[in-house]
C-alpha positions as YAML, in Angstrom:
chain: A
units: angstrom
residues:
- id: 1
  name: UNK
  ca: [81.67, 30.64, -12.48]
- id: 2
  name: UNK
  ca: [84.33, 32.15, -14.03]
- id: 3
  name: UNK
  ca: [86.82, 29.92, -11.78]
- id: 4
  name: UNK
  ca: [85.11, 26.66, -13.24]
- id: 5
  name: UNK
  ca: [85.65, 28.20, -17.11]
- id: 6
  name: UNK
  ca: [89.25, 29.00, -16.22]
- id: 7
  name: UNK
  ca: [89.30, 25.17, -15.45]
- id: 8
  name: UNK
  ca: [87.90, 24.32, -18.41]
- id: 9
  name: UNK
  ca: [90.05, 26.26, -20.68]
- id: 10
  name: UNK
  ca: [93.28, 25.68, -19.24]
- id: 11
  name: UNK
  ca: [92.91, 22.23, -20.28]
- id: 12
  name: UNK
  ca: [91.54, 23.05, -23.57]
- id: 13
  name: UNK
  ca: [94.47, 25.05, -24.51]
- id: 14
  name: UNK
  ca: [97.10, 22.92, -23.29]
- id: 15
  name: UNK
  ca: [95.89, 20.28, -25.46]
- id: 16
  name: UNK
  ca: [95.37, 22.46, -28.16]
- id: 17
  name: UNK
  ca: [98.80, 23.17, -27.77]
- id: 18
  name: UNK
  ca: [100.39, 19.80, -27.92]
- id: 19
  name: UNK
  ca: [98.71, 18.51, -30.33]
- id: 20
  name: UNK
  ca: [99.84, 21.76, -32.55]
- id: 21
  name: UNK
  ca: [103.26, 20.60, -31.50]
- id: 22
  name: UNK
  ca: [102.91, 16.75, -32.29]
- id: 23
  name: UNK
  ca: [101.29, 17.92, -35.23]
- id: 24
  name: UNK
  ca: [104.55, 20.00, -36.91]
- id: 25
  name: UNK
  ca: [106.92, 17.29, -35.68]
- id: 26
  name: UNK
  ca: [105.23, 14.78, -37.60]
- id: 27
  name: UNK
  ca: [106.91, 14.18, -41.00]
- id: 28
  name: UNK
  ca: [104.83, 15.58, -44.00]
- id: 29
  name: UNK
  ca: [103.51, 12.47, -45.65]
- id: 30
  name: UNK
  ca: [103.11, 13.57, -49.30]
- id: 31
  name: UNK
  ca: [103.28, 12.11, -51.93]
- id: 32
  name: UNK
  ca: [106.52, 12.54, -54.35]
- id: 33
  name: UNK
  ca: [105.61, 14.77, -57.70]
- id: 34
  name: UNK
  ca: [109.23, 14.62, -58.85]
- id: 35
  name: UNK
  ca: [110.14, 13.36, -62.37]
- id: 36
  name: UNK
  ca: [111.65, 10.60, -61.44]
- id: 37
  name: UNK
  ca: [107.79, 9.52, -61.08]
- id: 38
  name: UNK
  ca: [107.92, 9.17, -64.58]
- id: 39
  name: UNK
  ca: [108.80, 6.21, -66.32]
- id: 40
  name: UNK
  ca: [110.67, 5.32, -69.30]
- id: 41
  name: UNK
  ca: [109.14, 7.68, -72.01]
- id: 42
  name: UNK
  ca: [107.35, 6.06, -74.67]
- id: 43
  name: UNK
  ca: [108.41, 6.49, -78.84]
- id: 44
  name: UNK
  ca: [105.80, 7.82, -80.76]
- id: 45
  name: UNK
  ca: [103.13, 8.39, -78.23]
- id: 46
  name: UNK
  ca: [102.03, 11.67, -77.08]
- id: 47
  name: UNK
  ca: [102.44, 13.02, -73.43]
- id: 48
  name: UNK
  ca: [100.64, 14.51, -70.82]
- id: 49
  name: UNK
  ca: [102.95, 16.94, -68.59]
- id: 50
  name: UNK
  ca: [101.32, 17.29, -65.03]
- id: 51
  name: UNK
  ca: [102.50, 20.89, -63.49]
- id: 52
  name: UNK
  ca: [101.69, 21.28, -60.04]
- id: 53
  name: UNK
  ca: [102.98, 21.32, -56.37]
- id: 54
  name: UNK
  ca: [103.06, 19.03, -53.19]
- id: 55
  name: UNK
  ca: [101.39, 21.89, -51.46]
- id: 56
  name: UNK
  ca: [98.48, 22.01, -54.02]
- id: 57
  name: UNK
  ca: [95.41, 19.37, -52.89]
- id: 58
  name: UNK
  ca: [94.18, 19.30, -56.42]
- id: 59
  name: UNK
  ca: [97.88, 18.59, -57.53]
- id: 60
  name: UNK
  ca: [98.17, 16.00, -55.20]
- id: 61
  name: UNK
  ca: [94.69, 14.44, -55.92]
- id: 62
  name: UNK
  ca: [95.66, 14.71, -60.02]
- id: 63
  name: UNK
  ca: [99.05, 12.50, -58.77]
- id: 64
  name: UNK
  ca: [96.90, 9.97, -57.63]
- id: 65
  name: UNK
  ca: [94.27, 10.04, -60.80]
- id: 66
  name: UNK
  ca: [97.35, 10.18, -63.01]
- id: 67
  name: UNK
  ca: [99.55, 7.26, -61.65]
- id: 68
  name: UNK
  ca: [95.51, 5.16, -62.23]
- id: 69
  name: UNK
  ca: [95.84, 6.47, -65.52]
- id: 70
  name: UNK
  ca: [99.42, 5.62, -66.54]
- id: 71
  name: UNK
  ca: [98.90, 2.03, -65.67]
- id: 72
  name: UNK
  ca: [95.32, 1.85, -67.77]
- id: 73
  name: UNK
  ca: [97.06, 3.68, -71.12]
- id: 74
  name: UNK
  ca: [100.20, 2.33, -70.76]
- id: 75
  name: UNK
  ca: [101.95, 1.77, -74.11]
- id: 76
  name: UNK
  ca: [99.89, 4.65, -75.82]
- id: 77
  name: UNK
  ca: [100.04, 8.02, -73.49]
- id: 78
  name: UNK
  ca: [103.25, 9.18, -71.74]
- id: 79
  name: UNK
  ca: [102.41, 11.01, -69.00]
- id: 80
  name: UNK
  ca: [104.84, 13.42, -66.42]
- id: 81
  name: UNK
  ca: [104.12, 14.43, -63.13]
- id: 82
  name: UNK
  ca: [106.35, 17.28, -61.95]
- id: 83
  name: UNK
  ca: [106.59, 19.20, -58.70]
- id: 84
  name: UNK
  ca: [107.33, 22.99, -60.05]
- id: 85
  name: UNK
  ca: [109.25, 23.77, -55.98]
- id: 86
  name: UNK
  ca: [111.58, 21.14, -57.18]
- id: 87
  name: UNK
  ca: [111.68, 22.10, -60.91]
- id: 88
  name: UNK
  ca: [111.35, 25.51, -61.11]
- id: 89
  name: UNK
  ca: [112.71, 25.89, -64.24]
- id: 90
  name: UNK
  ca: [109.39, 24.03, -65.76]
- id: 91
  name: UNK
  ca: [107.80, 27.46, -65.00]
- id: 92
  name: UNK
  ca: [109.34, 29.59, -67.58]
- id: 93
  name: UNK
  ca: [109.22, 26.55, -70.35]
- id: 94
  name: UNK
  ca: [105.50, 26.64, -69.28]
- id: 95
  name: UNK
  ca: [104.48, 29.61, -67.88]
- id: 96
  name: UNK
  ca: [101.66, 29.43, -65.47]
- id: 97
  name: UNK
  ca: [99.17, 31.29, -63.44]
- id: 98
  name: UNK
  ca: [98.03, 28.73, -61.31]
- id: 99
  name: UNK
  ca: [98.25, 24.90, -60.39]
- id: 100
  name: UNK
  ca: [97.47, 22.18, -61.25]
- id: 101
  name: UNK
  ca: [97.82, 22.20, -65.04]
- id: 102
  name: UNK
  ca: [97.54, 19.34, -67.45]
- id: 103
  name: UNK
  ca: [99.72, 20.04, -70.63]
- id: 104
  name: UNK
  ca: [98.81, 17.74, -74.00]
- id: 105
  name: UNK
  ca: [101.80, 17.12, -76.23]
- id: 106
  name: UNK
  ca: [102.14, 15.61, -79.37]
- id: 107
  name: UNK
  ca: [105.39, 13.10, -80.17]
- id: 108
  name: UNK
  ca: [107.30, 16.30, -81.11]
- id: 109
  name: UNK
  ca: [106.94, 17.62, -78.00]
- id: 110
  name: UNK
  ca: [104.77, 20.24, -79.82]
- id: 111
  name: UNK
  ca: [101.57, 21.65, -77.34]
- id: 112
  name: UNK
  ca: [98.22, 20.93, -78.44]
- id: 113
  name: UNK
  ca: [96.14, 22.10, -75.58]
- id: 114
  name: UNK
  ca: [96.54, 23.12, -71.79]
- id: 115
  name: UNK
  ca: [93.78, 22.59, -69.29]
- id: 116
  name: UNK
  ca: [94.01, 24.52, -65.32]
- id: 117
  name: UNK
  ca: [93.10, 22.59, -62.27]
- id: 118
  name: UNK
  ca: [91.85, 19.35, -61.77]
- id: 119
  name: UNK
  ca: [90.51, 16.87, -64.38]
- id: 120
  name: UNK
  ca: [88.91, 13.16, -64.12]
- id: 121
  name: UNK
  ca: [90.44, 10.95, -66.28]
- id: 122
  name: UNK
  ca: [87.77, 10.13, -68.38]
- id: 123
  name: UNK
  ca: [87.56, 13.56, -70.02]
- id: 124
  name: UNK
  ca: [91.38, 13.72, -69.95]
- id: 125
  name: UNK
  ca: [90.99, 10.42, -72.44]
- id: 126
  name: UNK
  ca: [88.09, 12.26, -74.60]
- id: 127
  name: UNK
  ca: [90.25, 15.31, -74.88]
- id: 128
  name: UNK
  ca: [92.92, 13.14, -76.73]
- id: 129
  name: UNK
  ca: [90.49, 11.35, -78.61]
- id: 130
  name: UNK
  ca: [89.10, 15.09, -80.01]
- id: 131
  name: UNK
  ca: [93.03, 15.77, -80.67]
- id: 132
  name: UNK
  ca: [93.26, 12.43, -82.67]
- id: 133
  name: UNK
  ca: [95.22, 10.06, -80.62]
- id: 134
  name: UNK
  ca: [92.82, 7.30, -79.52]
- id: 135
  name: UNK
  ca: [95.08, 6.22, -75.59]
- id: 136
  name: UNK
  ca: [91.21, 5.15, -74.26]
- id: 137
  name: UNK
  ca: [91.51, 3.32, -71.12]
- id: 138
  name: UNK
  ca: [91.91, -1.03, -71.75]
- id: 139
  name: UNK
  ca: [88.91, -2.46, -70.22]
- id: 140
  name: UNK
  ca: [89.42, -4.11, -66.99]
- id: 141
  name: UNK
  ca: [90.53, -8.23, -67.61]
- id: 142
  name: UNK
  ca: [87.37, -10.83, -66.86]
- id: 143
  name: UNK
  ca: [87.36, -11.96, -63.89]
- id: 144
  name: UNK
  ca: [88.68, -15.65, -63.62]
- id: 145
  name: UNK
  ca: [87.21, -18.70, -61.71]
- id: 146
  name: UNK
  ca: [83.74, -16.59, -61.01]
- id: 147
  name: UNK
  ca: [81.79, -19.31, -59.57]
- id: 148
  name: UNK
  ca: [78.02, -19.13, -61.63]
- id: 149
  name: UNK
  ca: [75.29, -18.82, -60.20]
- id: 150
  name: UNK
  ca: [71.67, -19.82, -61.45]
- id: 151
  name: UNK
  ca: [70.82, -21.76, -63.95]
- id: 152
  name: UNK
  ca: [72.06, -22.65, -67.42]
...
């Protein structure tokens, strides 16, 4: 018995092993949270800053929901993803206890509320609209050449 588990193990572990190996030589395949994520910044509309890290899941996951949201309020909300390992400095500006944190700015740069960890867009958009600035999402285009169906 305790021949045929040594059999089985051995095995087991050696493939553990590799795979542990293969694993760490496999490049890391994150997404950027640098600001050059951030495009040109827009006059006269507020800004949401985006502190967090690569290493943070709910940083990376509000990268994602962010870059849907940039493209849906685009011409009314700035917003700034930044990876605090690359910009430390961001730190002591904003100091922080944890990640990921949302930061709402008005045109001056002035804050007007901070919110810790992660946040659907939707109340992201009512928390502007309860700070003033309407930056609600455009409604999606109709959809062109929909064939009918039915009558009429």
């Amino acid at each position: 018995m305790e021949r045929k588990l040594k059999m089985l193990i051995v095995p087991l572990l050696a493939i553990s092993v590799s795979w542990m190996v293969w694993a760490q030589s496999k490049p890391a395949s994150q997404p950027s949270s640098t600001p050059s994520s951030t495009p040109a910044s827009l006059p006269g509309a507020p800004k949401l800053l985006e502190l967090g890290t690569t290493t943070c899941t709910f940083c990376r996951q509000m990268k994602l929901s962010l870059e849907d949201l940039r493209k849906q309020t685009a011409g009314r909300l700035n917003i700034e993803i930044v990876d605090l390992d690359k910009n430390p400095e961001m730190d002591k500006k904003y100091p922080l206890e944890t990640v990921p944190v949302q930061v709402f700015l008005d045109p001056s740069g002035k804050e007007l509320y901070r919110h810790v960890t992660a946040w659907a867009n939707a109340d992201i958009i009512k928390k502007w609209k309860e700070l003033g600035y309407d930056v609600a999402v455009q409604p999606p285009e109709p959809a062109k050449n929909v064939l009918k169906v039915g009558g009429g």
